[in-house]
C-alpha positions in Angstrom: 106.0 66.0 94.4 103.7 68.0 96.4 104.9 71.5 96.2 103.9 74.7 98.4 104.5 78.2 97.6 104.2 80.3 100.6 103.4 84.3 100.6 102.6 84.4 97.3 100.2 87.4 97.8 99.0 89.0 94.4 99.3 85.5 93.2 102.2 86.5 90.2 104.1 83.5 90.4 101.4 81.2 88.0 101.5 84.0 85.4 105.7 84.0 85.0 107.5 81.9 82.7 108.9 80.5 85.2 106.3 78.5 86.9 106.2 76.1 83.7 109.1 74.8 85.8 107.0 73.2 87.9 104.8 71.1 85.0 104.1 67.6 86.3 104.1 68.5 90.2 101.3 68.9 92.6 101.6 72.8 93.3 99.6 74.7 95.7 99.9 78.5 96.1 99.3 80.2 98.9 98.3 83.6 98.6 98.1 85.3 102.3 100.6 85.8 105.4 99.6 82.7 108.2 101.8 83.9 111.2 100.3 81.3 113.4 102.4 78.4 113.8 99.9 75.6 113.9 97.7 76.5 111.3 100.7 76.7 109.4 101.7 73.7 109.9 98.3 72.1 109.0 98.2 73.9 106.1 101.6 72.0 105.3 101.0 68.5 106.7 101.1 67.0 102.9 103.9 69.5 101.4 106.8 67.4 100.7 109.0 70.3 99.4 108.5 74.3 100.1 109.2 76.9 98.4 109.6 80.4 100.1 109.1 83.6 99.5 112.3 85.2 100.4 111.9 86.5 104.4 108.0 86.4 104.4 107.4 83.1 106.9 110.2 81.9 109.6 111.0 78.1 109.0 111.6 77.1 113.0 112.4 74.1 114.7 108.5 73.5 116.5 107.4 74.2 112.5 109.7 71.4 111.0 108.9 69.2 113.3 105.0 69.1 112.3 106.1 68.5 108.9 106.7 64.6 108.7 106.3 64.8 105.0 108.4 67.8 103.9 112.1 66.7 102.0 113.0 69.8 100.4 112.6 73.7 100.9 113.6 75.8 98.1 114.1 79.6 98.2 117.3 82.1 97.0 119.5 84.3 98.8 120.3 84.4 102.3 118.2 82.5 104.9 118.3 84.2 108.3 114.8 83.2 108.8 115.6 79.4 108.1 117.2 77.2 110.9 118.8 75.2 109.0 120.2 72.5 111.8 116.8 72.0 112.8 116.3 70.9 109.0 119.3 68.9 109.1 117.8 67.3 112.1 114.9 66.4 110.2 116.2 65.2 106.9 115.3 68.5 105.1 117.1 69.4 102.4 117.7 73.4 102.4 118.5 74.9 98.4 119.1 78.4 97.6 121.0 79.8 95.0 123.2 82.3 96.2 123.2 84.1 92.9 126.9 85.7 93.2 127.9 88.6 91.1 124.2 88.9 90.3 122.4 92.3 91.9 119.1 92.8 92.2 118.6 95.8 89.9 115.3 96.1 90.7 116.2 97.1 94.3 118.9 99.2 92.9 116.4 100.9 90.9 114.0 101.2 94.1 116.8 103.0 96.2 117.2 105.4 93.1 113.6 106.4 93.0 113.6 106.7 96.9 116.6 109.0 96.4 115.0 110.9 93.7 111.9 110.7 95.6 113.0 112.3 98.8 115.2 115.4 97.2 112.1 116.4 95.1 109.5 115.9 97.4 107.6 113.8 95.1 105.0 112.2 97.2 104.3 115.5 99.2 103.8 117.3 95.9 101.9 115.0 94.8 99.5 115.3 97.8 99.6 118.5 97.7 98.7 119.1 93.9 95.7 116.3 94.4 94.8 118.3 97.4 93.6 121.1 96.0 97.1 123.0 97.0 99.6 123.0 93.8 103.5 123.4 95.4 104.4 122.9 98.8 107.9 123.6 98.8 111.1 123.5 96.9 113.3 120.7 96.5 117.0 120.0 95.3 118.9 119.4 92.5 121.1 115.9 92.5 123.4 117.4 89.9 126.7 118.4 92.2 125.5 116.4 95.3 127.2 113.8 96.9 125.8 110.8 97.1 127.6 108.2 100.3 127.2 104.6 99.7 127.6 102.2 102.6 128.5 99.1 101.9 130.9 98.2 98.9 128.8 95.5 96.9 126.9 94.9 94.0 123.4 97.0 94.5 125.4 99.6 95.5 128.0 99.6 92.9 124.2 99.9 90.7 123.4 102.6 92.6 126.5 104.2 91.9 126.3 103.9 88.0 122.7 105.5 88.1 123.9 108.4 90.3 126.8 109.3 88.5 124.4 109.3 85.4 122.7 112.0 87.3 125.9 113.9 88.0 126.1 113.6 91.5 129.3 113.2 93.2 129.7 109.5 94.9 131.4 108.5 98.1 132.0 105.4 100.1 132.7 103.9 103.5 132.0 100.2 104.3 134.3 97.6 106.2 137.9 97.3 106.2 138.1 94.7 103.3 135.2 96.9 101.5 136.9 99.9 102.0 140.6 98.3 100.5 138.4 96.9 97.6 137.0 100.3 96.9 140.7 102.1 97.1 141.7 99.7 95.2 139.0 99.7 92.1 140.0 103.8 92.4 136.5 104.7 94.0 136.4 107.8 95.9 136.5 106.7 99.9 135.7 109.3 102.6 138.9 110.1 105.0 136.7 108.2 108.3 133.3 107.1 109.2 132.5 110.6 110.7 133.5 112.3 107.5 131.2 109.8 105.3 127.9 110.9 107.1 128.8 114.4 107.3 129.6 114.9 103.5 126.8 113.1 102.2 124.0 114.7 101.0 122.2 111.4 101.0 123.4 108.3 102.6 122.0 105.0 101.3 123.5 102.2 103.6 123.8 98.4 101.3 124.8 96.0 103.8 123.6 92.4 104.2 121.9 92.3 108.1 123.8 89.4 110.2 125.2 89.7 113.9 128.3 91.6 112.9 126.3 94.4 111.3 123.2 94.6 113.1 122.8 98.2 114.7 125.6 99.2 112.5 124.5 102.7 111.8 124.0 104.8 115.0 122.4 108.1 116.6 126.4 109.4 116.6 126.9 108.2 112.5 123.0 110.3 111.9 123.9 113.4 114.7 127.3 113.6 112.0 124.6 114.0 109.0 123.6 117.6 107.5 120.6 119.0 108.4 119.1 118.9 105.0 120.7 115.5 104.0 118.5 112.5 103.6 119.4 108.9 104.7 118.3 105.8 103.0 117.6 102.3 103.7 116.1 99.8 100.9 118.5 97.0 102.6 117.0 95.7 106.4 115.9 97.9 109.9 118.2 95.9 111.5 121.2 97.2 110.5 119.9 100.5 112.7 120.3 101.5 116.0 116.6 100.1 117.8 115.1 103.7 117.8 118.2 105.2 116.4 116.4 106.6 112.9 113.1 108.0 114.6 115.0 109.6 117.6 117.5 111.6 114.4 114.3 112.4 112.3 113.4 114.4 115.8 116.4 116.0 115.9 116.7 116.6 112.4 119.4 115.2 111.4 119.1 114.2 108.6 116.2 116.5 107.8 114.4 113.0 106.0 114.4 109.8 105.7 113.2 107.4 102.4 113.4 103.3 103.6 111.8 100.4 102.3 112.2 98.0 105.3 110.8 98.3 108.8 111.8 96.1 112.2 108.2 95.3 111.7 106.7 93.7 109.1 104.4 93.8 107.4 103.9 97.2 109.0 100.4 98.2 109.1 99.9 100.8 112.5 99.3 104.1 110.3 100.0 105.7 113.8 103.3 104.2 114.2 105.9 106.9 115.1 108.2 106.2 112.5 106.0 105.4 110.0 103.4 109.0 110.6 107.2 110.6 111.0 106.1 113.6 108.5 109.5 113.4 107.1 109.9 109.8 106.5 108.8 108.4 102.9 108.2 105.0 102.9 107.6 101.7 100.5 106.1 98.8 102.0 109.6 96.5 101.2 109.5 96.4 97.7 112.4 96.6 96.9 112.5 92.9 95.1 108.6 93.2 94.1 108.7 93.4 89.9 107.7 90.9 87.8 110.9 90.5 86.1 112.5 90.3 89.4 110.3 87.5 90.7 111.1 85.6 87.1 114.8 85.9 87.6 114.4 84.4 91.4 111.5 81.8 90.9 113.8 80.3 88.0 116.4 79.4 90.3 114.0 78.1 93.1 111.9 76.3 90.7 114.9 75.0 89.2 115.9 73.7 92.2 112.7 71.7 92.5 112.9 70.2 89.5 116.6 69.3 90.0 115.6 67.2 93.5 112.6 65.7 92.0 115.4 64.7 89.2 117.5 62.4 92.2 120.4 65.6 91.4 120.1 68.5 93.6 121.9 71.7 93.3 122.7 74.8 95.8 122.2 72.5 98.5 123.0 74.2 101.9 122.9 71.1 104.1 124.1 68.6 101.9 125.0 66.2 104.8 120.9 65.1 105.1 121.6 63.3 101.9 124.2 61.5 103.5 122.5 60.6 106.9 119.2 59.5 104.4 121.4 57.8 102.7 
């Protein structure tokens, strides 16, 4: 088959294990970010499957429908940015693995070094030693602190391991069936929402982004945080308040922010409010970006490929274009 890879922008993918996966197709790699749609789709005319790069490119209707030759898209996870009738409309077949009970430690890991980041002014001392300056300020212990986790699921239930490694203190608030599941696995859950934000010393918020939850965490939930607390996001902007986070950095509270994910991306404004915010720290949504990561999730989308291409597809989201082809 002729197989694309989309957003594949240090071009990793060829060097992974995993790509030997792919042995005996015609694979192209793309390695930059086309927004436009009709040079995407001339870029595509001859894929006949597609293999994305988690969120990086939207798969719309007006795109499908320049795609006569495309059969198959493969990616892993959740696929907001997919339309999935429009590929049932088609005959495209939609595969991702929806790897349950599997966390992505490396985003676990990322939050931690956020966390770790933000309470000892890592990236400020750093600029400041390089500058020419030595210290800049004093920072705080996570020994003794309490650490709130929203959402009750399996990167935060990481997160949780590391931070009680560290001695900190960990709390949890999430939706009614979270919440029961947390009582009920004995975890620590705060006594209300309002509670959660104002006990935490850091609040790092875990939940999937879908309509339910979008602007789920509010100016009220960050006016309840401490003034020296720091809130953190490694999971999606959408599950904020439009405006909510840079309008509470203002006010200071909390006193700093550390995210990974911005309602715009990539983002590249240096001067963007939120992004200049002196006490935001930021990562550029890598949150999934390691090598081992990108093995772990190429396997299943790769194996997906070769599973089609083999007449017995797995994962399949829209099985019913079989049918209809059929």
């Amino acid at each position: 088959m002729k197989v694309h890879i989309l957003d594949d922008w240090f071009d990793t993918l060829r060097g992974l294990p995993c790509f030997g996966l792919l042995d005996g197709h015609d694979v192209t790699v793309w390695t930059d970010h086309v927004a436009d749609e009709a040079k995407l789709a001339d870029r595509l005319q001859d894929a006949e499957a597609l293999v994305l790069f988690r969120e990086r490119t939207k798969v719309t209707r007006s795109l499908l429908e320049r795609l006569p030759n495309l059969r198959l898209i493969s990616q892993r996870s959740v696929y907001p940015h997919v339309d999935v009738p429009a590929c049932t409309d088609n005959g495209v077949l939609l595969c991702s693995n929806m790897h349950g009970g599997t966390p992505s430690y490396a985003a676990a890991e990322l939050t931690f070094g956020l966390i770790l980041s933000a309470m000892r002014q890592i990236p400020q001392q750093m600029a400041s030693a390089k500058a020419g300056n030595w210290q800049m300020g004093v920072g705080k212990t996570l020994r003794g602190r309490t650490l709130g986790l929203y959402g009750y699921g399996r990167i935060a239930g990481a997160v949780a391991d590391y931070a009680r490694a560290f001695g900190m203190n960990v709390i949890w608030w999430s939706s009614d069936e979270g919440r029961a599941r947390a009582t009920a696995d004995g975890q620590t859950v705060a006594a209300s929402r309002e509670a959660f934000f104002a006990q935490s010393d850091v609040v790092s918020i875990h939940v999937r982004l879908k309509p339910a939850t979008r602007g789920i965490v509010t100016a009220a939930d960050f006016a309840a945080m401490q003034p020296g607390a720091v809130f953190v996001n490694t999971s999606r902007a959408g599950l904020i308040e439009p405006g909510a986070l840079l309008a509470a950095l203002n006010a200071g509270r909390p006193g700093m922010a550390a995210i990974d994910v911005f309602d715009t991306e990539p983002m590249s404004d240096p001067s963007d409010p939120l992004l200049a915010h002196p006490n935001l720290i930021a990562t550029p949504h890598i949150g999934f970006v390691t090598e081992d990561e990108f093995d772990l999730q190429f396997t299943d989308i790769f194996e997906q490929v070769k599973a089609y291409a083999e007449g017995a597809p797995i994962h399949m989201i829209n099985p019913e274009v079989l049918t209809s082809d059929g």
